[in-house]
N, C-alpha and C positions, 0 to 999 in steps of 0.2 A: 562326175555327177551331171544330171540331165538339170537344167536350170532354164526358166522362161526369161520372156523380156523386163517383168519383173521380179527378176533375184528369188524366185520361190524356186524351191528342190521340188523334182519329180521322182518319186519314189513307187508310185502305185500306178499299173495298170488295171483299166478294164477290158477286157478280151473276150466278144462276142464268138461264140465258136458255129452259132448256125442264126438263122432268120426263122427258122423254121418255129411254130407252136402247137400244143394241142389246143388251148385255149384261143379266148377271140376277145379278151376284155376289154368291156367299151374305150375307154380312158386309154387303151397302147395299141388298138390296130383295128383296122377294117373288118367286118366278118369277113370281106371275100378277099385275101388277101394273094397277091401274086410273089411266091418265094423263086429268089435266085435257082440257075445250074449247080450242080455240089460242084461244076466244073468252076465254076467263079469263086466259090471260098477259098483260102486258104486249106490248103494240107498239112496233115500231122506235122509232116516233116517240116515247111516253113513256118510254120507257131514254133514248135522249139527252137529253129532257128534264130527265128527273131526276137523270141522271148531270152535265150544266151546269151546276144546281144544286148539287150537291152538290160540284162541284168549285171554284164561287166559295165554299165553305165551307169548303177546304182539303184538299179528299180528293184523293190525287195520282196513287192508285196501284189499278188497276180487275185485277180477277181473274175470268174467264167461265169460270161453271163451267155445271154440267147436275144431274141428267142427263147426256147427252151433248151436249157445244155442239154438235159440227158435225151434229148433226139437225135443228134450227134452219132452217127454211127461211132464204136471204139475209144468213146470219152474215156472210159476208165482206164484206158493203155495210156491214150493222152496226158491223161493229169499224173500218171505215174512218173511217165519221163520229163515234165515240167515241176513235178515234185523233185528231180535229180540233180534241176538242175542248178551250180554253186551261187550263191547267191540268192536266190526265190525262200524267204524265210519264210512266209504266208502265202497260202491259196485256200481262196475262198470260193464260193458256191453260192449266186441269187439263181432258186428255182421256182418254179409253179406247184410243186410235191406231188404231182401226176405220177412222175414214172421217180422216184428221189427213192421211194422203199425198199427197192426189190435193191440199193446202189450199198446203203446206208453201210452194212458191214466192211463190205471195199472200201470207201473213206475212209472210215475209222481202222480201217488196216493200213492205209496210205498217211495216216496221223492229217488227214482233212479233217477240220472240226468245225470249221464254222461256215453255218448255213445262214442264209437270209430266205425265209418261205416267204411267197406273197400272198399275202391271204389279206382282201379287203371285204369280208361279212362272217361271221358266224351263224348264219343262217340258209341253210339249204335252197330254198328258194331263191332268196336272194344273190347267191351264189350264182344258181344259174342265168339270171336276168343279168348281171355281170363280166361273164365271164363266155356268154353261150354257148354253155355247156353243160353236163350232169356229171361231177366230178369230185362233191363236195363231202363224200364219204372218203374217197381215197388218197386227200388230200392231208384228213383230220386223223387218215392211219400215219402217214407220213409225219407227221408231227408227233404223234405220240410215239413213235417208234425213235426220232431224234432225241425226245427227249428221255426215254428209256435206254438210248444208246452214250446219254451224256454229252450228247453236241453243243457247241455251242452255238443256241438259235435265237435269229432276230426273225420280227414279222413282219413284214414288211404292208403298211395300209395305208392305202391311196384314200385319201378322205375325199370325198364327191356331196357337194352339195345337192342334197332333197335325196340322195340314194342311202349312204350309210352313216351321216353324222351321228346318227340316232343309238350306235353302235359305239360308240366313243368310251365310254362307263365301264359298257360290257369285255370289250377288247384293256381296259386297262384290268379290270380284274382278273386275266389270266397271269398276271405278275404274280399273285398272291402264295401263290401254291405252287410256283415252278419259276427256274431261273430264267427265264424270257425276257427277251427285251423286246418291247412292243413299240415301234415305230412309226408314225403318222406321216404323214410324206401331205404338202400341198401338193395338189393337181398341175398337172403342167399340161404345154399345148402342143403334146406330141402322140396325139392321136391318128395318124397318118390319114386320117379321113376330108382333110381341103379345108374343111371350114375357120372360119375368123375365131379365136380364141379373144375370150373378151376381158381375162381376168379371172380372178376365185375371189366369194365368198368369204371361203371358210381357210385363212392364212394362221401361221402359226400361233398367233394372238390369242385369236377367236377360239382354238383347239385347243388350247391350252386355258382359257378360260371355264370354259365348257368342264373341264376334265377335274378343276378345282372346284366347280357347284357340288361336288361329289366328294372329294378327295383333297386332303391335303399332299402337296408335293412339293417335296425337298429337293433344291438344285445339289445336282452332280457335278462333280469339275467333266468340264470336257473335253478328252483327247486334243492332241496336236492334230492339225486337218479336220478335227471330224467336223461332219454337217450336220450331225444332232445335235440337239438343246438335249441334257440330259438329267434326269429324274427319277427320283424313287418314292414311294407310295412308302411310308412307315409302318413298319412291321409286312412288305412284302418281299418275297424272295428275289423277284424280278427288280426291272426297271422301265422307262418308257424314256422315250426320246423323241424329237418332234424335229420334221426335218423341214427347213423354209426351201423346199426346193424352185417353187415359183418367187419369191420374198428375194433370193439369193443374197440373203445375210453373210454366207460362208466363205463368200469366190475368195476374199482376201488372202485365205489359207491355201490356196484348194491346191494339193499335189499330184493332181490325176490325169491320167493319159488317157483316150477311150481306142479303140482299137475293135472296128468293126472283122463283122465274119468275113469279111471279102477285102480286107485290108485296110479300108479308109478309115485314117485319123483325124479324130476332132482332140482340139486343144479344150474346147469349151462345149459341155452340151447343149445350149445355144447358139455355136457356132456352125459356122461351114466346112464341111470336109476341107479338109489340108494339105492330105495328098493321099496317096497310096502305095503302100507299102511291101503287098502283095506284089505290084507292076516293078516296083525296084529289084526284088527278089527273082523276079523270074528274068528279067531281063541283064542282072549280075553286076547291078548298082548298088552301093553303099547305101545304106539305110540310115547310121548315126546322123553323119553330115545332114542330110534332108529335115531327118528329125528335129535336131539341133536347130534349122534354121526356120522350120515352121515354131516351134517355141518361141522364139526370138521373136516372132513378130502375135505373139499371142496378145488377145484383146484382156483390158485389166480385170474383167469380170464378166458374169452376164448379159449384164442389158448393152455394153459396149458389146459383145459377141451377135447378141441379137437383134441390134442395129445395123452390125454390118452384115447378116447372113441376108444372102442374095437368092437363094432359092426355095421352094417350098418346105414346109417343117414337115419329118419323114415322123413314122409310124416310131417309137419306143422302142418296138422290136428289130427294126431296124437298123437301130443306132443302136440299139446293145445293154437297156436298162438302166 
């Protein structure tokens, strides 16, 4: 088993498969963003490789993020053969639901079930001030097609102070009438745009306060690892869960690996790349060992992680969601 320098198992990766998006959402990237060479990512062929590896080391549980995945030339060949391979018990799917509809049947042939959409407004307009772009019809097919196909889907919403708190009510009442898990994420300062992040607002307290003026809500026991606070609205089909992703209430658990599109691993998403892993593979170095010893010197949480990163904080899409 993969083990940090504090005694936590690592079991889960996150695995960027491109940089690439069709969206521009203010809170994860630049409008004018500059994407890598396809020659700088990783190859089909070294994701499974490494993912093999990694999973004769114990990792059970694979999460494709972006960017946007399904821009990914040949994703859905991809995730077959990382569907094969012994040990990968879970693969999961955080997308933007842009291109997720036309995919949905193939998952659910591949026995993928579990989608996380990012969706931070219920309102067209404001979608597009967001996200800049006009997209907001073909997002809300995606979603109703997940959930007519029986997915199992989380939403993923970035709560932005003076943008969509106001949203808060609204976004829990899609619990009521469909098995949804609705998730509030604090904002974090990985906007790839330079500027000083000063703080949020609106912390999981405050969102969780807000959501009870309205609602009574019943604690959920909460998963080993997870980083939601979890919740159900009485008499709703769904649930809601509230993530301190700025707050980092969670680090103490946390079993995750992130695994950028071009190979660079972070121990912590506050931390600094750690190495790369892509550069080992192609040059026909051991991967484990490396791994293994970046672990080992892993920071005990995030503000230790973001105390020590030494260079500027990159764009979301970047680092891989």
């Amino acid at each position: 088993m993969l083990t940090d320098a504090h005694h936590r198992i690592i079991d889960y990766v996150r695995l960027s498969v491109t940089d690439r998006c069709n969206l521009r959402c203010t809170y994860c990237m630049p409008e004018q963003m500059r994407f890598v060479k396809s020659s700088a990512l990783l190859t089909d062929e070294e994701i499974v490789t490494l993912l093999q590896t990694l999973a004769r080391a114990g990792i059970s549980k694979v999460r494709i993020t972006g960017g946007e995945p399904f821009l990914r030339p040949g994703l859905m060949q991809l995730l077959a053969e990382i569907k094969a391979i012994p040990g990968i018990r879970e693969i999961a799917i955080t997308t933007n639901g842009v291109l997720t509809h036309q995919h949905i049947p193939g998952l659910q042939a591949l026995g993928i079930t579990h989608i996380n959409l990012s969706l931070d407004t219920l309102q067209p307009q404001r979608f597009r001030q967001i996200t800049r772009r006009d997209q907001f019809a073909t997002v809300m097919q995606s979603l109703e097609s997940l959930l007519a196909h029986q997915m199992k889907v989380k939403i993923n919403v970035v709560v932005m102070d003076n943008v969509n708190t106001d949203e808060l009510v609204s976004f829990a009442a899609l619990t009521r009438d469909q098995p949804i898990s609705v998730r509030f994420i604090e904002e974090m300062p990985f906007n790839g745009q330079g500027h000083t992040f000063s703080g949020i607002n609106w912390n999981y307290e405050k969102i969780l306060n807000t959501l009870r003026e309205q609602h009574t809500l019943h604690k959920l026991p909460d998963a080993p690892h997870a980083t939601a606070l979890q919740y159900c609205i009485p008499g709703h089909q769904g649930n809601i869960g509230v993530i301190p992703a700025y707050s980092r209430t969670f680090c103490g658990t946390c079993n995750r690996l992130r695994i950028s599109a071009t190979g660079s691993i972070k121990t912590c998403l506050y931390g600094n790349d750690v190495l790369n892993v892509k550069d080992l593979i192609r040059s026909g170095e051991a991967i484990l060992p490396a791994i293994r010893q970046a672990l080992h010197q892993r920071a005990v949480n995030g503000f230790e992680a973001e105390r020590l990163h030494t260079s500027a904080l990159e764009s979301m899409s970047v680092i891989g969601g």
